[in-house]
C-alpha positions as CSV (number, residue, x, y, z in Angstrom):
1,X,-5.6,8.8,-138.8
2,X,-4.1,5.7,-137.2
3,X,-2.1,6.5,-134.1
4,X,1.9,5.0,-134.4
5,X,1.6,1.6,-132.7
6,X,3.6,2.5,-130.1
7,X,1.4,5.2,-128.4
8,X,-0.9,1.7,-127.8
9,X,2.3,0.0,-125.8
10,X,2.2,0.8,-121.9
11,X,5.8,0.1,-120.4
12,X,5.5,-1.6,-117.0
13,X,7.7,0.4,-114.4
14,X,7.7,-2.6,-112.5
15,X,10.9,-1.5,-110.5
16,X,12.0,-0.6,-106.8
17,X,12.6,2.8,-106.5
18,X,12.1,5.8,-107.9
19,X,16.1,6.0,-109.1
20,X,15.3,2.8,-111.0
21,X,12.4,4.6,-112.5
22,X,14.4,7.5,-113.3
23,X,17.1,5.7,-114.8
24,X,14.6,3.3,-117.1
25,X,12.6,6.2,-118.5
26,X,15.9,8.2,-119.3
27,X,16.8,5.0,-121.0
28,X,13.5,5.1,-122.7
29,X,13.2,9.0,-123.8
30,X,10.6,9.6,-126.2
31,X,10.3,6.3,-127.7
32,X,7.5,5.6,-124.4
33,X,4.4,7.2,-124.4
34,X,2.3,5.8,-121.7
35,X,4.1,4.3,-118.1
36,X,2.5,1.7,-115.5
37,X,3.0,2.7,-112.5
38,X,2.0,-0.8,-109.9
39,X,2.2,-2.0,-106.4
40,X,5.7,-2.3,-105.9
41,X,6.8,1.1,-106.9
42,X,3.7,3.4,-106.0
43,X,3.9,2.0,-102.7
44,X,8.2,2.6,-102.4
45,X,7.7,5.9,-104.2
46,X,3.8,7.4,-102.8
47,X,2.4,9.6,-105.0
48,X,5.5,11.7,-106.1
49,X,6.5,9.0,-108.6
50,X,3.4,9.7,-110.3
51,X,4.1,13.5,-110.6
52,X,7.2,13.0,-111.9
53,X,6.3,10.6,-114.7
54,X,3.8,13.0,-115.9
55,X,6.8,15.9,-115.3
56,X,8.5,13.7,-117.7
57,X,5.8,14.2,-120.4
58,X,4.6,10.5,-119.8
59,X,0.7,9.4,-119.9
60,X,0.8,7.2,-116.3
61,X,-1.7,4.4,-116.0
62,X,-2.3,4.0,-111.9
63,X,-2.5,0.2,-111.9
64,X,-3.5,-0.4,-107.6
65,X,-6.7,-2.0,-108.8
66,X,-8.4,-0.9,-105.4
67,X,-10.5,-3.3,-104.5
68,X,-12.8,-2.2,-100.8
69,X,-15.9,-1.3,-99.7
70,X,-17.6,1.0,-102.3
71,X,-16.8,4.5,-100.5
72,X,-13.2,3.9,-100.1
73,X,-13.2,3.0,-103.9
74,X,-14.8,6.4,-104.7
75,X,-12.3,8.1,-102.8
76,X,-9.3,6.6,-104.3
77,X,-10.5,6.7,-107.2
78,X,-11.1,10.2,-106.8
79,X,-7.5,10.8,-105.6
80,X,-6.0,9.3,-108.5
81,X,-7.9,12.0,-110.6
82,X,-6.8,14.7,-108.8
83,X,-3.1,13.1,-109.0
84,X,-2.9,13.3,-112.6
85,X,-3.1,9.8,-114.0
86,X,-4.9,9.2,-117.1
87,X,-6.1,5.6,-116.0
88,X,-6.6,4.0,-113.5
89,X,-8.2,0.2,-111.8
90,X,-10.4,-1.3,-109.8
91,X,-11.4,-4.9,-109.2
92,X,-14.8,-6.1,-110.9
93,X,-15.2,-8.5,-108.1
94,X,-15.5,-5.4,-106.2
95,X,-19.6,-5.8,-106.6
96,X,-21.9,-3.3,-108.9
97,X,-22.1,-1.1,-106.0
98,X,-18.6,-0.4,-105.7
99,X,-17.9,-0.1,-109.5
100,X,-20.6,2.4,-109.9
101,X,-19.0,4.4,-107.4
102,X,-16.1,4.7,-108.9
103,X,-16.9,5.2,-112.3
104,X,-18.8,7.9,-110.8
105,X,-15.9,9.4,-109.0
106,X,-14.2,10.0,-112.4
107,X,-16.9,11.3,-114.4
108,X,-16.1,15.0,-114.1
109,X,-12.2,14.1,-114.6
110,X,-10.4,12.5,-117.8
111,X,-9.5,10.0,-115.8
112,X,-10.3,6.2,-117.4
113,X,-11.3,3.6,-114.8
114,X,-10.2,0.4,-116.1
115,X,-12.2,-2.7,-114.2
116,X,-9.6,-5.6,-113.6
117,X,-11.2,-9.0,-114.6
118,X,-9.3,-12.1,-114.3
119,X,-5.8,-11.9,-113.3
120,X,-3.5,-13.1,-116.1
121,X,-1.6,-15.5,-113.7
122,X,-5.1,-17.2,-113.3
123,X,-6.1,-20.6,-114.9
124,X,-9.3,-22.8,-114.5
125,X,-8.0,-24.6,-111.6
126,X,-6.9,-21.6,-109.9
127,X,-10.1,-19.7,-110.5
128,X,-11.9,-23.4,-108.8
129,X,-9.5,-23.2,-105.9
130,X,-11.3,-20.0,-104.7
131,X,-15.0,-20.8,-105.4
132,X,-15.2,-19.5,-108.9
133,X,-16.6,-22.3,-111.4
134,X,-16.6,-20.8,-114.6
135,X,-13.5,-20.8,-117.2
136,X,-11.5,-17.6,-117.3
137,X,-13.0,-16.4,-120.4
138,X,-16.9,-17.1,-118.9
139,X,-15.9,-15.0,-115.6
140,X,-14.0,-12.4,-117.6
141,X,-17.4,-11.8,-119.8
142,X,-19.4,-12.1,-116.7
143,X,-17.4,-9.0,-115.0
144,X,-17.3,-7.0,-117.9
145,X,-21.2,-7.2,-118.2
146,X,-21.2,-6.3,-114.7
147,X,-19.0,-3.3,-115.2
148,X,-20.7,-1.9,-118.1
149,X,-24.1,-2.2,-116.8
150,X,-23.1,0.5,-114.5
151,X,-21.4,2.4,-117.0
152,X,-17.7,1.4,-117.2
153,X,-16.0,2.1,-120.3
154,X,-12.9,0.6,-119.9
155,X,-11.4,-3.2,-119.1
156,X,-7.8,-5.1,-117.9
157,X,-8.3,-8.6,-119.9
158,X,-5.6,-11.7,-120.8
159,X,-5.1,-11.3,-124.8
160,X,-7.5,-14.6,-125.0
161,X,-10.7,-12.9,-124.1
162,X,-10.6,-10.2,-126.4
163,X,-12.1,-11.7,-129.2
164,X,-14.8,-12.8,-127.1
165,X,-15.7,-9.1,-125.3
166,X,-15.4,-7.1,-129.2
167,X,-17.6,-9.1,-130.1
168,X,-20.1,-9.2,-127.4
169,X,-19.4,-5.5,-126.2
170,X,-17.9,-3.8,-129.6
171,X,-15.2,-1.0,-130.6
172,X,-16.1,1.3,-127.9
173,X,-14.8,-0.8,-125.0
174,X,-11.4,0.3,-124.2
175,X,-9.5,-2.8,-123.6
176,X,-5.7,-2.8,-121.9
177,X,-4.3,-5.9,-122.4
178,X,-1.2,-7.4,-120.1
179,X,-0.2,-11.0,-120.6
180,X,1.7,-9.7,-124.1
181,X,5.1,-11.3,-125.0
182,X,6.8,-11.1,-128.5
183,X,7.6,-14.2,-129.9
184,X,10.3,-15.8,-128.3
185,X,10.6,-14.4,-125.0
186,X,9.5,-16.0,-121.5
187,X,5.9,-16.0,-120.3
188,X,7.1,-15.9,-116.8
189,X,4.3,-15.8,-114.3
190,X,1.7,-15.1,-116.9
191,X,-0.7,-18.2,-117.6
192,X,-2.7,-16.8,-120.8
193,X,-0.1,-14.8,-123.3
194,X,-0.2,-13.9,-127.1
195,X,2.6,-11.8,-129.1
196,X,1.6,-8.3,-129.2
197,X,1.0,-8.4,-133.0
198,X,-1.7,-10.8,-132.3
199,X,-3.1,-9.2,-129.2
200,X,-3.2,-6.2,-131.8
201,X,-5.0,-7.8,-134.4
202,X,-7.7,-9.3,-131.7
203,X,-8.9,-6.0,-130.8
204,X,-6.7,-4.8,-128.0
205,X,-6.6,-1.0,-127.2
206,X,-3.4,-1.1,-125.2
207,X,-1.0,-3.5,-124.4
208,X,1.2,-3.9,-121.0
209,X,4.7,-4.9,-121.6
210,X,7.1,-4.9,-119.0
211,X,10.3,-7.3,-119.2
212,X,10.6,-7.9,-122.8
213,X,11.2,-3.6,-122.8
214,X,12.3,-2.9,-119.6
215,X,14.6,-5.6,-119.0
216,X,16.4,-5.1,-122.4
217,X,20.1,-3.9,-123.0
218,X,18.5,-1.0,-124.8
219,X,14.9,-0.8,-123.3
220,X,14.0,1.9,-126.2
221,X,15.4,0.1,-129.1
222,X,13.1,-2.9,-128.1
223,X,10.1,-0.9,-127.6
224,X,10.5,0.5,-130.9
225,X,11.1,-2.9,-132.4
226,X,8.4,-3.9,-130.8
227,X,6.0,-1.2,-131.9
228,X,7.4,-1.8,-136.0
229,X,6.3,-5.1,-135.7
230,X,2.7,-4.0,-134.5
231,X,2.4,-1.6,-137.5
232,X,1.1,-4.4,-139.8
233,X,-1.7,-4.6,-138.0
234,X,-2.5,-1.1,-137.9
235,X,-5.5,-1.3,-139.4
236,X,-6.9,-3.1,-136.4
237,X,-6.3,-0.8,-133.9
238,X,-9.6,0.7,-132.0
């Protein structure tokens, strides 16, 4: 049975505080099923935000994409288990060593470990600027081979390389997919963006959608318009 489109939306709690939280998934109710919890509020909040998301009957993706030497990554990683999210990330440019760690830390846990590729704020002349001479979509495919080697199951890509990564990598790779804007609304900081229909129809598993929801006038009547228009491509789902 295909799951309702919008248990594959992840809404961005990209806010201050946990009041600002609190107030956003009120605002929300039901309509959310997964959260992102980042940088900017996990670090304002510590782990309590996370408990109380998941108090609230949310699925919380831990997005701190840890990113250190490969112990420390096995420890946080393993931290973020025992805290309750159900994914989690870590940078691919971490090195093999690191990622197997960390996949390993969440193997006896349903925790997901999600390896971060290339940043979707990231073009071809920013990924030059810090020694990296490849295209987004070559280093993307590069990283995820790397992650999977050592047994990742689970990716953060731009919408553009998901074509490329089914195809090379197939339905089993659980792709979360930021960089998603419906039609009309500002990319902001993002360099490489598709509508979420689209990202849905190129394979995505999840996608990450903060503003066009959560800066709304009614944040759950746009996550639910945004999840009707997603239904068409149901059938695409993984």
């Amino acid at each position: 049975m295909t799951p309702p489109a919008k248990e594959k939306i992840i809404v961005a709690l990209d806010v201050p505080d946990a009041a600002a939280a609190g107030k956003l998934a009120t605002a929300l109710g039901d309509a959310a099923v997964w959260v992102k919890i980042g940088l900017q509020l996990f670090t304002a909040e510590g782990p309590d935000i996370v408990r109380t998301m998941k108090d609230r009957g949310y699925k919380v993706f831990l997005d701190l994409k840890f990113h250190d030497i490969p112990n420390t990554a096995r420890a946080a990683v393993h931290s973020a288990g025992k805290l309750g999210a159900d994914m989690t990330t870590i940078h691919l440019s971490g090195g093999q060593r690191m990622i197997r760690e960390a996949v390993e830390a969440a193997a006896d846990s349903p925790l997901l470990v999600l390896g971060v590729t290339v940043l979707t704020s990231f073009n071809e002349a920013e990924l030059r600027g810090i020694g990296v001479n490849k295209t987004p979509a070559e280093q993307v495919e590069n990283l995820v081979a790397l992650g999977t080697s050592v047994g990742l199951r689970g990716v953060v890509c731009s919408p553009h390389e998901i074509s490329i990564l089914r195809a090379r990598f197939g339905r089993e790779l659980t792709i979360v997919t930021p960089g998603v804007r419906p039609a009309g609304a500002a990319a902001n900081d993002q360099q490489r963006v598709m509508t979420p229909g689209d990202a849905i129809k190129a394979g995505a598993s999840y996608l990450v959608i903060g503003r066009p929801i959560t800066g709304a006038a009614s944040p759950r009547e746009a996550l639910l318009r945004i999840a009707d228009a997603m239904e068409g491509n149901a059938s695409s789902f993984p």
